[in-house]
N, C-alpha and C positions, 0 to 999 in steps of 0.2 A: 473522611469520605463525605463526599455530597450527598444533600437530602433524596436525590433522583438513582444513590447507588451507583453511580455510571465513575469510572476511574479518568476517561475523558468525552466530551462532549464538545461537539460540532455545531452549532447553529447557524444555517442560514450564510454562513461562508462566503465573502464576493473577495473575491483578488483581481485589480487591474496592474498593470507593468507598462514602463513608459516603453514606450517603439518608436523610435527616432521623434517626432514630433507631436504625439499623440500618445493616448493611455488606452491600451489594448487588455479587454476584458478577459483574461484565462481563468476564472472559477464565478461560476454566476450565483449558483444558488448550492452550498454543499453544506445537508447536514448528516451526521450521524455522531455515535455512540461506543463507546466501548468497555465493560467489563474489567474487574479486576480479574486477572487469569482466562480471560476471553481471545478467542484473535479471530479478527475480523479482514476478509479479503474484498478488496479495492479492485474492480477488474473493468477493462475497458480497450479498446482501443488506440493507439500512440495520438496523444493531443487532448487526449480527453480530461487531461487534468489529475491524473493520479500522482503523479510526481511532484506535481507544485500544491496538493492537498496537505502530503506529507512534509514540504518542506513549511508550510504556514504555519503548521502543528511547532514546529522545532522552531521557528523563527528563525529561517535560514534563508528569508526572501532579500533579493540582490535588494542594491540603495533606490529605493525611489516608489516603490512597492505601497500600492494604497489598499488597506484592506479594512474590508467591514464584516459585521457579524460576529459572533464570539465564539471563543475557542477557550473552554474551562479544563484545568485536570486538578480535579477534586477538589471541585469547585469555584477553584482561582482565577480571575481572569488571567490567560497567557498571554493578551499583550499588553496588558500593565506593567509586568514583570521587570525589576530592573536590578541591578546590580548584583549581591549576593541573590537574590529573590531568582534571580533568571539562573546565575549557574548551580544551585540549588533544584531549577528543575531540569538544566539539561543534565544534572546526574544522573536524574532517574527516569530520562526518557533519551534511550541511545537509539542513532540509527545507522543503518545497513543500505550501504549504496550499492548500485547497480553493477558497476565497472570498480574494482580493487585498484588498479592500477591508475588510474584517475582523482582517486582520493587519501592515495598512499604518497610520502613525499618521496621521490625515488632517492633522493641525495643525504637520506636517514635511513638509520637500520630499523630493524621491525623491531628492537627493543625499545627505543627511542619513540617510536609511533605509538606503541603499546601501554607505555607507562607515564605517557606527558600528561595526562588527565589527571590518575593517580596521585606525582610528583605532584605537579601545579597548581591543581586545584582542593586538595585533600593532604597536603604534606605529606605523604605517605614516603620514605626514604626508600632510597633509588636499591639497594640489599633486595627490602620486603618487596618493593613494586615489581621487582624482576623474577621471585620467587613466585607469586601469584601469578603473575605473565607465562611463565612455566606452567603454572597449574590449570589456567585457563587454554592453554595451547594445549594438554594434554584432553582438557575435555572434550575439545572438537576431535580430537584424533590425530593432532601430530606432537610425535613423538620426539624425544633430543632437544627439547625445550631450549635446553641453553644455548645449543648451537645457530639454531633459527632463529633468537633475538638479537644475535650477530649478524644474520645476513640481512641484505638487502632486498629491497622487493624484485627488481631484476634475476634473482637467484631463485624462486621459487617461481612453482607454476601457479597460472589460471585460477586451480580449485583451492590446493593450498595458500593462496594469498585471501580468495573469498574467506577461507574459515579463520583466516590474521583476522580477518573484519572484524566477523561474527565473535571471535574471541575478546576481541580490543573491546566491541562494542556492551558483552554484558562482563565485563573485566570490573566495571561500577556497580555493577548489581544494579540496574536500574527496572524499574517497572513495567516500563512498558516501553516495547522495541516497534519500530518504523523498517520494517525492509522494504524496502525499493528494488524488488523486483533482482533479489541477489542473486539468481541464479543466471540470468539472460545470458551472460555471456561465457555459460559454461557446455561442456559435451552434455549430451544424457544422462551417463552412467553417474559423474562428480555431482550433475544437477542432486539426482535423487540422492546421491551420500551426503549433500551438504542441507537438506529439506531434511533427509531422516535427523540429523545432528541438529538444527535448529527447531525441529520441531519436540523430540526428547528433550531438550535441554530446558526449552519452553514448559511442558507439563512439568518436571522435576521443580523448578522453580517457580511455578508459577505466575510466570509473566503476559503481561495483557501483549499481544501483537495488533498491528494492522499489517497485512500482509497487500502489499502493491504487485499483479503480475498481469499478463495478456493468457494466461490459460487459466478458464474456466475448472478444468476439471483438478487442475492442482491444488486454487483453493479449496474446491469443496474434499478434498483429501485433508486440507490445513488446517482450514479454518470452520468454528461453529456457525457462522453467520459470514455469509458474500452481500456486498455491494455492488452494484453494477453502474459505470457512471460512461454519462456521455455529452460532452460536448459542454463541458465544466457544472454539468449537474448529477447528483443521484440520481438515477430513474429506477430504481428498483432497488429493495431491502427485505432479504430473508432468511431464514435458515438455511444453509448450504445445500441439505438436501430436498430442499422441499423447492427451494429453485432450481436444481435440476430435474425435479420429477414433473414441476407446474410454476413454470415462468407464469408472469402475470404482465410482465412486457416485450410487446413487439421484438425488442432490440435483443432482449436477452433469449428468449426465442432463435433468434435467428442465429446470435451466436451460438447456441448448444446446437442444431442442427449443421453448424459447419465445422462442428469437430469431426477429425478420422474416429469412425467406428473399431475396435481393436478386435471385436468377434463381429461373427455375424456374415452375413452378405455385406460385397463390397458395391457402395452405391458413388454414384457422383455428389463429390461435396456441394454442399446447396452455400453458394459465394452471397452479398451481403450487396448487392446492387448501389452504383454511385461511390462514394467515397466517407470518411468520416471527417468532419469537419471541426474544428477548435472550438471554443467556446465566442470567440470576437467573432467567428464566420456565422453562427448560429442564425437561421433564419430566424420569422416572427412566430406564435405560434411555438410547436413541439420542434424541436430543433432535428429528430429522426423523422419526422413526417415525410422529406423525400425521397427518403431509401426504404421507406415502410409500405409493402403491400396493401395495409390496411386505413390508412391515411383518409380520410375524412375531410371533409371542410372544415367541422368546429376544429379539428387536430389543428389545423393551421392559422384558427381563428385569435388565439392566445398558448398563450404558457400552459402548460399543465400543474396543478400543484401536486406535490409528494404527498400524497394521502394514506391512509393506515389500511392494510387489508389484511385478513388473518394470520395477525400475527405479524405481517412485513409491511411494507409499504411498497407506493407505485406511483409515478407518475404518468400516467394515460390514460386521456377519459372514455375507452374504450374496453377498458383492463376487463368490467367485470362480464360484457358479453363475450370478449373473447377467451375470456380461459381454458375453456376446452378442447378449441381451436391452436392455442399457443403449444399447449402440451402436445398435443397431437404433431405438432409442427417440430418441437424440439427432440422428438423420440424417431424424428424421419420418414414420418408414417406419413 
């Protein structure tokens, strides 16, 4: 473990992507932190960069990919990483994609999916690997193991194939898991079966997450500590609950106010004016400045830095007279 404790660490993060003739900026400034047995949720907007955060972590960025900043777990630089060194760490940092079916080979069976890491990278014989695959499918809750490492992903549903994932992906015992947002493309009901299942599985083992999703209120059900990112930055870093009790930004503010209420009077959702913008659109200045009621001139005059407030952090130089304002805002009041 590293001298700061942290199992992996984010500093200062930039990712550009070439786009046809130019290099387009998707992650400007992303830092954060993670605990051994911590999980930390990633939440934001579509564009804002949570998915290409998670994939820089893994070193899963397409060819052409220029990145600065550093990205340590336990202490190592992760883009130094090379040969044994790099598949060494993606044993022990598995991740959890979006879409099952997207990331499954349809034209292999789910034993074959499940036990190629195992086989290939660990010699583990094809008997033992299939028996563990068994007993890893039993964790998440499907049953008849053997059968199901026979079928194909076409033969299983939606939820069932997410918990293939989820199974394949801590099949390594790895440390620390990356979901991208596993459940988006599930019903409600499988969403919560498959969040109650990764998230036991998680305490029992004690594994660090980052947890990637667009609902507020399911990190802070997940996860110790939420992120809030926009427009390829952090703008906000706290304890789950205590951002939801006392955002300390604009943005996240406004997102807790546009959640549906489940008790209570029923009001009109308070919508998020304007659009959200990429990280390459970012204006000068706070990049939420024009969808922000509170918006200033110094806001637009430069960048905000991520600065420490109790306990979390914030990028807004507004943060600390508005607090009481922001709460009040985020409670609907």
């Amino acid at each position: 473990m590293n001298a700061s404790g942290a199992l992996l660490e984010v500093d200062g993060l930039r990712v550009e992507l070439p786009v046809e003739d130019r290099m387009a900026t998707v992650l400007h400034d992303v830092s954060l932190s993670i605990g051994v047995g911590e999980a930390v949720g990633l939440v934001g907007e579509s564009g804002s960069g949570k998915s290409m955060t998670a994939r820089a972590v893994a070193r899963l960025l397409p060819p052409g990919a220029r990145v600065a900043g550093e990205i340590r777990y336990e202490g190592a630089d992760v883009g130094s990483l090379r040969g044994s060194g790099l598949r060494d760490f993606r044993g022990e940092v598995a991740m959890i994609f979006q879409d099952p079916r997207a990331h499954i080979n349809p034209v292999r069976s789910i034993g074959d999916f499940m036990t190629e890491a195992l086989r290939t990278n660990r010699g583990v014989a094809r008997s033992e690997a299939r028996s563990r695959a068994v007993r890893a499918l039993a964790d998440v809750g499907i049953e008849d193991g053997e059968r199901r490492l026979d079928q194909y992903p076409h033969e299983l549903s939606g939820g069932l194939l997410q918990r293939v994932m989820i199974a394949a992906a801590l099949l390594t015992e790895p440390r620390l898991v990356l979901a991208d947002e596993p459940t988006t493309a599930l019903d409600v009901t499988t969403q919560a079966e498959v969040m109650a299942i990764l998230d036991d599985l998680r305490r029992e083992r004690g594994l660090a997450l980052l947890f990637i999703t667009h609902d507020l209120d399911l990190a802070g059900a997940v996860c110790d500590r939420t992120c809030v990112m926009y427009a390829g930055r952090i703008v906000e870093s706290q304890r789950s609950a205590d951002l939801h009790e006392r955002p300390r930004h604009p943005y996240t503010a406004a997102l807790s106010a546009a959640r549906p209420a489940i008790e209570g009077a029923v009001h009109r959702l308070a919508a998020i004016r304007g659009r959200p913008v990429s990280a390459f659109e970012a204006p000068e200045g706070c990049a939420f400045a024009p969808r922000c009621g509170f918006a200033q001139d110094r806001c637009r005059a430069r960048t905000p830095e991520l600065r420490r407030v109790d306990g979390g952090a914030v990028r807004c130089v507004r943060a600390d007279e508005l607090a009481g304002t922001l709460a009040r805002e985020a409670e609907h009041v």
